[in-house]
C-alpha positions in Angstrom: -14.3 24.3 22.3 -10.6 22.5 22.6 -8.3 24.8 21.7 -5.2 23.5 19.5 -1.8 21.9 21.2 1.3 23.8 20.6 3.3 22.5 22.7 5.6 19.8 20.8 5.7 18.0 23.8 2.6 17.1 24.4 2.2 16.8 20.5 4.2 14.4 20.6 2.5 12.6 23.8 -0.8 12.9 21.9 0.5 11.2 19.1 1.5 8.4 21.3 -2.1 7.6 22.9 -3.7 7.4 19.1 -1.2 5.2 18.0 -1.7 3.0 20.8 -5.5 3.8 19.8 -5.1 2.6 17.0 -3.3 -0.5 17.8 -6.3 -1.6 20.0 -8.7 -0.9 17.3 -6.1 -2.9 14.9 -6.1 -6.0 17.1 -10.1 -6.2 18.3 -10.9 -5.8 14.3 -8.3 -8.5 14.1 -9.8 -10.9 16.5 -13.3 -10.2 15.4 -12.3 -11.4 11.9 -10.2 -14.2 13.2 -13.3 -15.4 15.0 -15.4 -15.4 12.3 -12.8 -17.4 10.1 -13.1 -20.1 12.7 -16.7 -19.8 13.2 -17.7 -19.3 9.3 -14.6 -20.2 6.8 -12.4 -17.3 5.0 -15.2 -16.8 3.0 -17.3 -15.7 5.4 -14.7 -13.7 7.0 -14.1 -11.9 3.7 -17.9 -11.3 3.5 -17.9 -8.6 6.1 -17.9 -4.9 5.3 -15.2 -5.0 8.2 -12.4 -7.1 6.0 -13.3 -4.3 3.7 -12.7 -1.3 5.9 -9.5 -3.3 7.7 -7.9 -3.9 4.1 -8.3 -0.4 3.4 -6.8 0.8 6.5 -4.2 -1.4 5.7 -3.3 -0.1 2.3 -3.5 3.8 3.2 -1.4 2.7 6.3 1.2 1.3 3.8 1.3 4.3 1.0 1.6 6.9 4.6 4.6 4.8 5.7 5.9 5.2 2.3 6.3 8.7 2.5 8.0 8.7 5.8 10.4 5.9 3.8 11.3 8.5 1.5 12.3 11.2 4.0 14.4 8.8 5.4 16.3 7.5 2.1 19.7 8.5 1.7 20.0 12.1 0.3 23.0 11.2 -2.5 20.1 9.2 -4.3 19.0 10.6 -7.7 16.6 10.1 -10.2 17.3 8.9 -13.6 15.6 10.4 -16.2 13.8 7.7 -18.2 13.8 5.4 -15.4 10.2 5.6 -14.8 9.4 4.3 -18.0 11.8 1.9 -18.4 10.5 0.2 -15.1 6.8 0.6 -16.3 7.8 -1.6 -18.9 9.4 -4.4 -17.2 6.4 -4.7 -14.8 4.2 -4.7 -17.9 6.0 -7.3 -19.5 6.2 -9.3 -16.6 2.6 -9.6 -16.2 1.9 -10.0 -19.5 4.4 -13.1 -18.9 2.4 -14.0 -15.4 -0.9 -13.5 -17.8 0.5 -15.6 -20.3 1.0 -18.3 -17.8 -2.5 -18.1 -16.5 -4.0 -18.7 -19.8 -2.0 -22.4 -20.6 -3.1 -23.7 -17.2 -6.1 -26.0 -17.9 -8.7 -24.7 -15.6 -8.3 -21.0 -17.0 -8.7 -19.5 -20.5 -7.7 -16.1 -22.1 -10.4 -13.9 -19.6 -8.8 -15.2 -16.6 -5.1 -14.6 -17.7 -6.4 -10.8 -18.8 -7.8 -10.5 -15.5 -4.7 -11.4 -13.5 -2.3 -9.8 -15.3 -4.2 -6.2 -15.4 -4.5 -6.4 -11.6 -0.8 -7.9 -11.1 -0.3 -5.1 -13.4 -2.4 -2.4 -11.5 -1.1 -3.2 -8.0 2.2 -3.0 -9.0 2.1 0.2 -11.0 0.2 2.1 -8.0 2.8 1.7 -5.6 5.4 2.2 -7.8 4.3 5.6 -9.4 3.7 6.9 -5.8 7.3 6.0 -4.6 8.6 7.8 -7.9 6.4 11.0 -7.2 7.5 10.8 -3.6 11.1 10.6 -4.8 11.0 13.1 -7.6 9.2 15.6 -4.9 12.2 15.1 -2.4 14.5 15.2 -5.1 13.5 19.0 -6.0 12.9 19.8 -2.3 16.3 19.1 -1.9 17.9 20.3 -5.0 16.0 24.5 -3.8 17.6 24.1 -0.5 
């Protein structure tokens, strides 16, 4: 059995090696797709489980960075109470507006514009509501210190 590393050295170095693990997974995934664009269209590139699994590394690498974005924001910034909601509700009405815009373009009716917007709407809320939690968490850790 491996026993656990305590030394922050050599943390640190491990830390190293699987990011540059990682970035050689990253770039043969990368290739692999990229050949298969070539060889069989976006569409068939898109097709494969492995767009799926890269797209999701993708996005949980994203919301991870996030956090580390937060720690690294500048301290003297507060949260507004309210400001949550009042930023829900531009983003909602701006898709509805996007939505709206979907559904007077000729090729598209009502269903499309609904579609759009709620996923517009979706993949903006998700971020967003982390960021605030993330914020909002700092905030508190901050304020007990």
């Amino acid at each position: 059995m491996m026993k656990k590393i305590t030394d922050e050295r050599l943390m640190i170095k491990n830390l190293k090696n699987i990011r540059i693990a990682f970035l050689i997974q990253s770039l043969g995934v990368i290739g692999i797709l990229l050949y298969t664009a070539i060889k069989h269209g976006i569409s068939g590139m898109t097709s494969q489980p492995l767009w799926l699994v890269f797209m999701l590394t993708a996005i949980v690498l994203g919301y991870l960075q996030m956090s580390i974005s937060i720690e690294h924001e500048n301290p003297d910034k507060k949260i507004k109470k309210g400001s949550y909601f009042k930023t829900v509700m531009i983003i909602l009405l701006i898709t509805i507006g996007l939505g709206f815009l979907i559904t007077l373009s000729p090729e598209s009716g009502p269903k499309d514009g609904f579609v759009v917007g709620g996923v517009i709407f979706m993949c903006t809320l998700a971020p967003y509501s982390y960021i605030y939690y993330l914020r909002k968490k700092h905030s508190e850790d901050t304020d007990e210190e």
